[in-house]
N, CA, C and O atoms as a Maestro MAE file, in Angstrom:
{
 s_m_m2io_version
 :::
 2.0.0
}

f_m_ct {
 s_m_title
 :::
 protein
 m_atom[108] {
  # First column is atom index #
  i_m_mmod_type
  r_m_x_coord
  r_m_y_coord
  r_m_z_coord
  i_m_residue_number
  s_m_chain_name
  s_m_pdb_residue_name
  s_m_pdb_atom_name
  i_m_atomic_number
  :::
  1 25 0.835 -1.218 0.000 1 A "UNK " " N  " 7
  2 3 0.000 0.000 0.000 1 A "UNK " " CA " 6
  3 2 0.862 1.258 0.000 1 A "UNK " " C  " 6
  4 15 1.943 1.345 0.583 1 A "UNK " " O  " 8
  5 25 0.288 2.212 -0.701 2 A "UNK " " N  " 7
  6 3 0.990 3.869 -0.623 2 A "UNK " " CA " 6
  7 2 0.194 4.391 0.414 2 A "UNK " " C  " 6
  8 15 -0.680 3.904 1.131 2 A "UNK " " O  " 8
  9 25 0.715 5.505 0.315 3 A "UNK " " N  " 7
  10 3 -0.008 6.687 1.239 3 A "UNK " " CA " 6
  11 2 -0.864 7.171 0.107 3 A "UNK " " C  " 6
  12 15 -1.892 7.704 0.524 3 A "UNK " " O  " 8
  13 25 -0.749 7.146 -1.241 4 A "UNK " " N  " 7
  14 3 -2.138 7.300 -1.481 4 A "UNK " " CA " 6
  15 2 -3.239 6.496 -1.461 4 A "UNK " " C  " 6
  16 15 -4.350 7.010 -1.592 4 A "UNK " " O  " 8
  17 25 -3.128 5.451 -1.335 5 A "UNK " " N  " 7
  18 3 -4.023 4.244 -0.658 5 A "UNK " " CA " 6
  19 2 -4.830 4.600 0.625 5 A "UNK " " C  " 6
  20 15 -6.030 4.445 0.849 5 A "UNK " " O  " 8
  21 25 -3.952 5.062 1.321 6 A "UNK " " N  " 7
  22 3 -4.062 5.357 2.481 6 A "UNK " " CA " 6
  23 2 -5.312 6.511 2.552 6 A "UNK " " C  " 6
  24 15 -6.311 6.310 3.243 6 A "UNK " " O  " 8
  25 25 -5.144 7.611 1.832 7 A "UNK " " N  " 7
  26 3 -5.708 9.147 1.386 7 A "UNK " " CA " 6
  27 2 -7.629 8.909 1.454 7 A "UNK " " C  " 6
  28 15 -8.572 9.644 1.748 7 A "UNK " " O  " 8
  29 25 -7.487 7.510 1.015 8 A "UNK " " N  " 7
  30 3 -9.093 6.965 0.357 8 A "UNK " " CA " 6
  31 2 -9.649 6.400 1.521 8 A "UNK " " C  " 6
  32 15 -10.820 6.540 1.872 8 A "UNK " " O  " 8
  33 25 -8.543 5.584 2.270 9 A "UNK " " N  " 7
  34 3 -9.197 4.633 2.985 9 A "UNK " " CA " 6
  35 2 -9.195 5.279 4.641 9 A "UNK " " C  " 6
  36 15 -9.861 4.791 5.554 9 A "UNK " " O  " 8
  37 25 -8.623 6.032 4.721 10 A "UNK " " N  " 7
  38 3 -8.900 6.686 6.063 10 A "UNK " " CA " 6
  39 2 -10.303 7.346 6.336 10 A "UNK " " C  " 6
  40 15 -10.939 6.984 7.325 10 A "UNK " " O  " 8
  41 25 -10.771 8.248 5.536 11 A "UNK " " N  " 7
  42 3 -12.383 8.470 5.645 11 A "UNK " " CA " 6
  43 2 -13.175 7.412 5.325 11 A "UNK " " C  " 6
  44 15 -14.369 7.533 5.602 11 A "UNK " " O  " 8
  45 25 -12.806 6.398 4.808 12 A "UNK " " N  " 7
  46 3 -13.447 5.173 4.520 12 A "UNK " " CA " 6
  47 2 -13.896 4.112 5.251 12 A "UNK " " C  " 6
  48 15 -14.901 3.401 5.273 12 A "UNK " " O  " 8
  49 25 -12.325 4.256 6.155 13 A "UNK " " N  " 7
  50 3 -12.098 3.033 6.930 13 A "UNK " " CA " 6
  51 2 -12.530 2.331 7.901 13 A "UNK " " C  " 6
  52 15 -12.127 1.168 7.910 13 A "UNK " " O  " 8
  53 25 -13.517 2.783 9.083 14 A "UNK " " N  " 7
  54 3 -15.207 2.683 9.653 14 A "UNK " " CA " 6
  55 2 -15.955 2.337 8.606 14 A "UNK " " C  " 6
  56 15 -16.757 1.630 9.216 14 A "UNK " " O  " 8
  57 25 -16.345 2.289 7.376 15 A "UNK " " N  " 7
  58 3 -17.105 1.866 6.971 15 A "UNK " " CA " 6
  59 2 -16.680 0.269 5.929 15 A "UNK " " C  " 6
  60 15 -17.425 -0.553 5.395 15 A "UNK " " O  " 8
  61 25 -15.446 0.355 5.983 16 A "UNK " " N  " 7
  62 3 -14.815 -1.182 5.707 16 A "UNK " " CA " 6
  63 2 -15.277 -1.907 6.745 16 A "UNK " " C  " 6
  64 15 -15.938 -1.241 7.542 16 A "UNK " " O  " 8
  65 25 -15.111 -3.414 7.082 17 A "UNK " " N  " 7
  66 3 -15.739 -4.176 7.526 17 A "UNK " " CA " 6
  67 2 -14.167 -5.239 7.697 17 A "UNK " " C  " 6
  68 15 -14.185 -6.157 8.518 17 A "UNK " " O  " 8
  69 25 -13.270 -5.055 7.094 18 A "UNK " " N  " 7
  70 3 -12.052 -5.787 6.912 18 A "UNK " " CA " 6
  71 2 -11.236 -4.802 5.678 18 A "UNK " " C  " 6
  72 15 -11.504 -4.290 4.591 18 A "UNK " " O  " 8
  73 25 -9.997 -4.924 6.699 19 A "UNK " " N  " 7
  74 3 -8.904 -4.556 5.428 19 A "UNK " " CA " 6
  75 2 -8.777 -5.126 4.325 19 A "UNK " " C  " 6
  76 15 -8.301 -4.444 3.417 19 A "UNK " " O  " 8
  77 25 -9.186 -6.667 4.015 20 A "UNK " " N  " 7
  78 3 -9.234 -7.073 2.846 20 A "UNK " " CA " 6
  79 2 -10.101 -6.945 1.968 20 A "UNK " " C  " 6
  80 15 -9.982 -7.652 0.967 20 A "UNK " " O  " 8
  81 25 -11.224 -6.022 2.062 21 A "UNK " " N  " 7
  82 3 -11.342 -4.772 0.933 21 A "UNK " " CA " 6
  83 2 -10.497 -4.041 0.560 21 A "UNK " " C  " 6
  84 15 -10.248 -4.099 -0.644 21 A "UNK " " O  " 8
  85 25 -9.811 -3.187 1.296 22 A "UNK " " N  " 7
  86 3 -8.692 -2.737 0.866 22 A "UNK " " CA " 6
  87 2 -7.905 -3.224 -0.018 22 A "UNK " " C  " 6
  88 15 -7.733 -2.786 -1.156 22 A "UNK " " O  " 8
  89 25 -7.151 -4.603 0.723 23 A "UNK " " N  " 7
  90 3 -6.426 -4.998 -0.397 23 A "UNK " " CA " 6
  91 2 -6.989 -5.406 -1.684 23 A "UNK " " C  " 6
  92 15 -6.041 -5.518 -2.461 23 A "UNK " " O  " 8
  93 25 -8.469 -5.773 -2.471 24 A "UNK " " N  " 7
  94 3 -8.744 -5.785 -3.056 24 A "UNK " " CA " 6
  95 2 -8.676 -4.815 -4.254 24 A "UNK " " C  " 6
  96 15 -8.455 -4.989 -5.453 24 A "UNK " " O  " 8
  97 25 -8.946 -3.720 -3.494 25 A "UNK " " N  " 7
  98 3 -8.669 -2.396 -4.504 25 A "UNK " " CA " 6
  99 2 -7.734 -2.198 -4.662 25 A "UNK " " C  " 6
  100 15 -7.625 -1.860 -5.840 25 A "UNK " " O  " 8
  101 25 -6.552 -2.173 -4.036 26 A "UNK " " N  " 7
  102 3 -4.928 -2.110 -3.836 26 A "UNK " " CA " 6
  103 2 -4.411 -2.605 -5.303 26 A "UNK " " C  " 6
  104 15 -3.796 -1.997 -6.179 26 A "UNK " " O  " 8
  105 25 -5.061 -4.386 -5.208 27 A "UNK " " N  " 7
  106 3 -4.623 -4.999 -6.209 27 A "UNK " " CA " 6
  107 2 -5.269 -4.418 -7.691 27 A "UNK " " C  " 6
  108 15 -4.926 -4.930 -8.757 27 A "UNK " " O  " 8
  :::
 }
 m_bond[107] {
  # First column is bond index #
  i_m_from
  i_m_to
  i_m_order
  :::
  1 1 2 1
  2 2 3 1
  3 3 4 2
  4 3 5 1
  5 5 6 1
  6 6 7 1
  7 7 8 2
  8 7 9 1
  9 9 10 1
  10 10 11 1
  11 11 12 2
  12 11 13 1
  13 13 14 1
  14 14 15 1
  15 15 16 2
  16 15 17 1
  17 17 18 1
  18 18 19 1
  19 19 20 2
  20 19 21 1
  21 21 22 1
  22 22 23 1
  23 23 24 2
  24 23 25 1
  25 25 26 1
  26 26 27 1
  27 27 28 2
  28 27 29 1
  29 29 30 1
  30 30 31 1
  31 31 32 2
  32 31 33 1
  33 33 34 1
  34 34 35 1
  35 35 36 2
  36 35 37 1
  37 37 38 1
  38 38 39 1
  39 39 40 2
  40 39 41 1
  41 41 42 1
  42 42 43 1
  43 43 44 2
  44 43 45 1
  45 45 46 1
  46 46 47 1
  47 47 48 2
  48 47 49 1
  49 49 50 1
  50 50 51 1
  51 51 52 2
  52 51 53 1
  53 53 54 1
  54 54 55 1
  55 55 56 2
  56 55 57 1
  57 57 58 1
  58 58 59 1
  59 59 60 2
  60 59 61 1
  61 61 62 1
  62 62 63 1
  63 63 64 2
  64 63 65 1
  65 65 66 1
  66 66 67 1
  67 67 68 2
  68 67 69 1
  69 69 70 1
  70 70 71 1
  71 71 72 2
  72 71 73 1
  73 73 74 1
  74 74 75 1
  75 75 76 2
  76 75 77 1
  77 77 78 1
  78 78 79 1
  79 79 80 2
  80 79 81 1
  81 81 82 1
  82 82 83 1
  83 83 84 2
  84 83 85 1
  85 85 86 1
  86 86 87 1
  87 87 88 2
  88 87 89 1
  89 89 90 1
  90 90 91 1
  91 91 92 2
  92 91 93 1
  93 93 94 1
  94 94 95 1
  95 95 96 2
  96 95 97 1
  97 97 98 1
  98 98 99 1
  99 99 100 2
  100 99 101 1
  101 101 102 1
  102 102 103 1
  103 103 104 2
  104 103 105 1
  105 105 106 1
  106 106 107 1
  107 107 108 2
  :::
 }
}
């Protein structure tokens, strides 16, 4: 992950449920 990864998923990130959403989009 970047810090622009990061940029998206911080206001996001309460509403993730698991980081591996994240990594989904990542990829």
């Amino acid at each position: 992950m970047t810090d622009q990864d990061l940029t998206w998923v911080k206001p996001d990130f309460e509403n993730i449920p698991t980081n591996m959403e994240c990594t989904a989009y990542s990829e």
